[in-house]
C-alpha positions in Angstrom: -40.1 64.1 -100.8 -40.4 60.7 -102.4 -41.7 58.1 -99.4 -38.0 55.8 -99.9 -36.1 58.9 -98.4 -38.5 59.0 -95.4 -38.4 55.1 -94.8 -34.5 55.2 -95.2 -34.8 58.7 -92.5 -37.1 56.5 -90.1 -35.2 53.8 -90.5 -31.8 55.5 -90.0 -33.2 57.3 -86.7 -35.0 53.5 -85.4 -31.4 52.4 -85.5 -29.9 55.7 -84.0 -32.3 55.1 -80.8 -31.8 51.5 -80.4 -27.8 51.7 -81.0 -27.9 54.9 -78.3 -30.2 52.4 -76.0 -28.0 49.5 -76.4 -24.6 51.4 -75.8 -26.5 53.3 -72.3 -27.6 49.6 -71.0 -23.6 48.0 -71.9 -21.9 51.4 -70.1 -24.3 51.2 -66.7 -23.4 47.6 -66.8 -19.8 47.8 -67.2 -19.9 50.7 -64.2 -21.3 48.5 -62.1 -19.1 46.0 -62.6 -16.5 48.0 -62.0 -18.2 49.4 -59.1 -18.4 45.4 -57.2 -15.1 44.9 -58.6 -13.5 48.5 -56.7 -15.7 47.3 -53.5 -13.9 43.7 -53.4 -10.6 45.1 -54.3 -11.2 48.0 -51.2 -12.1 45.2 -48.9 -9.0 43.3 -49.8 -6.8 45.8 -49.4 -8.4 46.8 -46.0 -8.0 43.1 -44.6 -4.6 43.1 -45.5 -4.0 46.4 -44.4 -5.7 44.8 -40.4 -2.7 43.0 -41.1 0.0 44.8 -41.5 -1.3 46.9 -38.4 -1.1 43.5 -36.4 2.7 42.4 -37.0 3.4 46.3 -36.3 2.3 46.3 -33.1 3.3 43.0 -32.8 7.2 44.1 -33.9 6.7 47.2 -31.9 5.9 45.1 -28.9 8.9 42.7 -29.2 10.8 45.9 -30.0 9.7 47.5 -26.7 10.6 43.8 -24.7 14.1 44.5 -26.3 14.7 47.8 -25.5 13.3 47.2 -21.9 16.0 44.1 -21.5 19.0 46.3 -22.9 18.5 48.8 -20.4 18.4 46.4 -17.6 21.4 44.7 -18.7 23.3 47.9 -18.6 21.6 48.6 -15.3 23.4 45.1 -14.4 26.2 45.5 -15.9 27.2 49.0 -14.0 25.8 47.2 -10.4 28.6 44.2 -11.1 31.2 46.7 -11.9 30.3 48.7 -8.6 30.3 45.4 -6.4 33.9 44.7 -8.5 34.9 47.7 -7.6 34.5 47.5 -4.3 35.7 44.1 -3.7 39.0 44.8 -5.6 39.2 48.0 -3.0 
């Protein structure tokens, strides 16, 4: 073989390595890009996750305090018709 095809074949395959080199170095940097950017976006969601948890219990608490007040109210409410009851006897 004539010595211009095996410069052109080294050449070709020196540019195959360092292309295959230079693509492997971009994709491990773009993973861990991506990899920080998943772990921020995890932790964001977690904190506001916290919060959500927080006015539920907080809502389920007030709920509760409601609930708890409605049924004494009734209780009332049936005690004042007894005593009504008995004074209108």
């Amino acid at each position: 073989m004539d010595s211009a095809i095996w410069v052109a074949i080294i050449t070709g395959l020196i540019s195959l390595i360092g292309t295959v080199i230079t693509v492997t170095m971009a994709n491990k940097q773009t993973l861990n890009t991506l990899s920080e950017q998943s772990k921020l976006a995890d932790e964001k969601i977690n904190g506001r996750i916290k919060v959500i948890e927080e006015k539920i219990d907080n809502l389920s608490k007030r709920v509760e305090k409601h609930n708890s007040m409605v049924e004494r109210t009734y209780s009332l409410e049936s005690r004042v018709s007894v005593l009504e009851a008995k004074k209108g006897a």
